[in-house]
C-alpha beads as a LAMMPS data file, in Angstrom:
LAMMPS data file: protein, C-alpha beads

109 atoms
108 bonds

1 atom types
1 bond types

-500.0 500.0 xlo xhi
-500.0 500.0 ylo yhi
-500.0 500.0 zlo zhi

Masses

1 110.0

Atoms # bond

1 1 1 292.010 30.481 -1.851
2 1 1 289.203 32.711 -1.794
3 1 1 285.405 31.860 -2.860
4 1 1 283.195 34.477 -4.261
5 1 1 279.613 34.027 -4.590
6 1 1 278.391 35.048 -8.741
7 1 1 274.552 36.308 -8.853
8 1 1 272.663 35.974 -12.731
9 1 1 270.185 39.270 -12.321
10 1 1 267.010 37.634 -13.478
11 1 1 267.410 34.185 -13.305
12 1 1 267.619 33.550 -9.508
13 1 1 271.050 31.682 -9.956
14 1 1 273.675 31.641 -8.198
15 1 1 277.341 30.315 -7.652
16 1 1 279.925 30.339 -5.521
17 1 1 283.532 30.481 -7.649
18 1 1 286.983 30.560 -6.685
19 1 1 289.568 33.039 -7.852
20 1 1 291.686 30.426 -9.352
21 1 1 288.695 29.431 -11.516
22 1 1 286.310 30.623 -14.429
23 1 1 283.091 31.415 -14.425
24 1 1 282.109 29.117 -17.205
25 1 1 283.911 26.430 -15.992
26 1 1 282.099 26.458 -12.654
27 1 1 278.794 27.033 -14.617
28 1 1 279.488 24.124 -16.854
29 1 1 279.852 22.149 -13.539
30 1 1 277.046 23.517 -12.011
31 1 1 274.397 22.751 -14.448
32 1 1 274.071 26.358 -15.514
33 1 1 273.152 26.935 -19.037
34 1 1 275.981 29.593 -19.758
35 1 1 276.090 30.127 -23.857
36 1 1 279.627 29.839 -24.841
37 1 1 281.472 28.598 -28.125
38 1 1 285.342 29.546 -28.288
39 1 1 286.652 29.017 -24.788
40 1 1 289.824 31.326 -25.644
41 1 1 288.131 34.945 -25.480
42 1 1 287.669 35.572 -28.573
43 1 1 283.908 34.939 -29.950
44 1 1 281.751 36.959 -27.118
45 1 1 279.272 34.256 -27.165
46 1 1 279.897 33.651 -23.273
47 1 1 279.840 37.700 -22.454
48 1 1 277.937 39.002 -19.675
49 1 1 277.375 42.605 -18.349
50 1 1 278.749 43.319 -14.628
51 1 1 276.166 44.790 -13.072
52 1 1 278.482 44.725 -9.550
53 1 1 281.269 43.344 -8.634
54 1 1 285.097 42.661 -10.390
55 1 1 286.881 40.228 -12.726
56 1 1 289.898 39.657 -13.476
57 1 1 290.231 38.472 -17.433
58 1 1 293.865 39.492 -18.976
59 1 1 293.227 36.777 -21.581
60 1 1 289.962 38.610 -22.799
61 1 1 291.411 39.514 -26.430
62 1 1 287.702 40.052 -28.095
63 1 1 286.876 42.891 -25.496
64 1 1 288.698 46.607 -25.878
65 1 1 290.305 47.979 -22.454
66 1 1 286.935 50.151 -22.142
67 1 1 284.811 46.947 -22.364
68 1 1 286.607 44.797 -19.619
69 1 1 285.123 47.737 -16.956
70 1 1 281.863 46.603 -17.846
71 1 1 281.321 42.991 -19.306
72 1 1 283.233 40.099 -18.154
73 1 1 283.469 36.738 -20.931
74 1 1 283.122 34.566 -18.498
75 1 1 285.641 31.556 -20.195
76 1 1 288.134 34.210 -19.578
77 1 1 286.730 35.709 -16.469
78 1 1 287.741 35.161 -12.787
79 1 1 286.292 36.526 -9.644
80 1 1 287.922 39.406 -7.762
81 1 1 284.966 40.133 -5.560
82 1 1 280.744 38.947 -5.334
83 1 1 279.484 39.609 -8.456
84 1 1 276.011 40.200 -10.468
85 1 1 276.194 39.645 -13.952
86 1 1 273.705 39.861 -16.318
87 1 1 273.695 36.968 -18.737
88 1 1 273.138 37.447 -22.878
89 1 1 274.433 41.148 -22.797
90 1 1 276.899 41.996 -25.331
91 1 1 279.513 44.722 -25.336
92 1 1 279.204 47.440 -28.248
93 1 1 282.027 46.418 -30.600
94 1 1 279.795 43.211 -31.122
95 1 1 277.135 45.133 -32.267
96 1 1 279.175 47.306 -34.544
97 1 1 280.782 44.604 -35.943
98 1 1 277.069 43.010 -36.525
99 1 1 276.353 46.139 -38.567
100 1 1 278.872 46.431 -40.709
101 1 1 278.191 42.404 -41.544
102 1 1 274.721 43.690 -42.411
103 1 1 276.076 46.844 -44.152
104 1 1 278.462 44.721 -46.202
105 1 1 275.634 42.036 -47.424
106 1 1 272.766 44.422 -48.199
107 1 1 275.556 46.299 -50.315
108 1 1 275.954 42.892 -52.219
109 1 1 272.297 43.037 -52.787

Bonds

1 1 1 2
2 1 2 3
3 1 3 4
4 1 4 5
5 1 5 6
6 1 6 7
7 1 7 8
8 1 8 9
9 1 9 10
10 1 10 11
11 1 11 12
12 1 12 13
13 1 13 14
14 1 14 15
15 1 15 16
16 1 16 17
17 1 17 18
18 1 18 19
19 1 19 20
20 1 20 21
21 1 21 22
22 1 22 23
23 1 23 24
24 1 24 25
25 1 25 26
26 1 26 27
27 1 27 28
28 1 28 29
29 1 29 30
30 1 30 31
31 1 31 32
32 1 32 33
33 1 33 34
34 1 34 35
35 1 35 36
36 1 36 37
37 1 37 38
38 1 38 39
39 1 39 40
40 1 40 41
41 1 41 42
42 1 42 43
43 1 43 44
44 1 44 45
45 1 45 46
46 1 46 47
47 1 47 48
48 1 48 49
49 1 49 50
50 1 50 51
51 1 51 52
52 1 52 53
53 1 53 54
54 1 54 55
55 1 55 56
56 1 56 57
57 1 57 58
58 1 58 59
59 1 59 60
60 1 60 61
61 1 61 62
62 1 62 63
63 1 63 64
64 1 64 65
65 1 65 66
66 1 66 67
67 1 67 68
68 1 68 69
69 1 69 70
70 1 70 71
71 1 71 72
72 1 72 73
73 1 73 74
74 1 74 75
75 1 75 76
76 1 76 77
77 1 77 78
78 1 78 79
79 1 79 80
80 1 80 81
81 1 81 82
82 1 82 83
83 1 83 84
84 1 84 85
85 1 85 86
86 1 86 87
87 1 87 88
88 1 88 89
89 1 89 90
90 1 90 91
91 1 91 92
92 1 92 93
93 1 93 94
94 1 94 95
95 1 95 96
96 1 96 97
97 1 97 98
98 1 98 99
99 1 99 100
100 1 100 101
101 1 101 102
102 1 102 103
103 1 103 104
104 1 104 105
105 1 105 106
106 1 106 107
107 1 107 108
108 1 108 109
């Protein structure tokens, strides 16, 4: 079994996960405020950019195949090297999907 340290850019945290574990779940043992919600991939609540390193996350169904390169959820989200992640960053299709909520309500206006 393989460890792999996991940096938050900006926070001066730091982990050290295995590859048979989540991120969250080491987080949650840790003491590390990680925001999450769903715990199955879906809501995006737990996302994080990658600034370096890989993940592995096949069960990551709220992402698109572009957005796994870039943000890992970390419920979902296993270690595949040392990573940085930025915490709070959101992948696009959250945001569109925020503005079409918006879209839709000030149309009901």
């Amino acid at each position: 079994m393989t460890d792999y340290t996991v940096e938050f850019v900006g926070t001066g945290e730091e982990i050290t996960v295995s590859e048979k574990e989540t991120i969250l779940s080491r987080c949650i043992e840790e003491g590390i405020a990680q925001e999450y919600s769903c715990r199955v991939g879906m809501c995006l609540a737990c996302s994080a950019e990658i600034v370096d390193g890989e993940v592995t996350q096949p069960a990551a169904r709220g992402l698109t195949e572009r957005e796994r390169e870039n943000f890992a959820l970390t419920c979902m989200a296993r270690p595949a090297s040392d990573l940085r992640l930025d915490r709070g960053k959101y992948p696009p299709s959250i945001e569109a999907d925020a503005a079409v909520g918006d879209d839709a309500a000030a149309a009901d206006d």
